[in-house]
N, C-alpha and C positions, 0 to 999 in steps of 0.2 A: 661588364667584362670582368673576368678573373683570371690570375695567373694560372695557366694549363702547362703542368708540370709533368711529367715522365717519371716511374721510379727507375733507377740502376739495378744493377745486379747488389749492392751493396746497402739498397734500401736509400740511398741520397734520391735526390729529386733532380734532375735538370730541365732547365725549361725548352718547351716547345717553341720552334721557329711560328713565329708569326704569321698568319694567315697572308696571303698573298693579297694584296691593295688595302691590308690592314692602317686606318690610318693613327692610332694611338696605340705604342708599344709599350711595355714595363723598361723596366728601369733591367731587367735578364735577358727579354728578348733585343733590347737593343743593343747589348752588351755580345749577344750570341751574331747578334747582324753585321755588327763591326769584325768579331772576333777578338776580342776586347775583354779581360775581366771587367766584372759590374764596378767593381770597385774604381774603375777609372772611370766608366761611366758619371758614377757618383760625385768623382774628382770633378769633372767638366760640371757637373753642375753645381758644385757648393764653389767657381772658380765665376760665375754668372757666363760660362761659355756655351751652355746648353740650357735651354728653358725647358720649366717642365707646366702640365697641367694638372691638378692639384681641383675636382670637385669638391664644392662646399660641405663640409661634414667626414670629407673621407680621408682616410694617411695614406693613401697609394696615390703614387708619382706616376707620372704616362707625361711618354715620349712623344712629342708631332715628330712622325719621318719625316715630314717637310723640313723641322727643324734639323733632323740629323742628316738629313741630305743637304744644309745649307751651311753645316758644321765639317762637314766633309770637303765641301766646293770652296768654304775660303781658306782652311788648312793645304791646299795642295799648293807642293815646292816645285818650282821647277829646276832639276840641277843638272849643273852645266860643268 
């Protein structure tokens, strides 16, 4: 898998939404999925709030959505 990037009119890249039942997202598309800059993403996980997967030999990071659907479910407040 590789990050699938979009040019802009300005020539920047923005990443592609994730394929639908995608189950390993980048570290942009989950960041696009939340609505999130990456850089919080990133926060969550140098904080051990979000686990990532990390193949043998490679430096890209990939999300389990299961993770971030589980990162979601115990953050939710209920205010009263």
């Amino acid at each position: 898998m590789s990050t699938t990037t979009t040019p802009t009119a300005r020539g920047h890249r923005s990443p592609r939404p994730a394929r639908e039942g995608a189950r390993l997202l980048t570290v942009a598309q989950a960041a696009l999925d939340l609505g999130i800059p990456a850089t919080s993403i990133r926060d969550l996980i140098s904080r051990g709030l979000l686990p990532v997967v990390r193949f043998e030999g490679a430096r890209r990071i990939w999300i389990r959505r299961a993770d971030l659907d589980a990162l979601i479910q115990k953050s939710i407040e209920v205010m009263q």
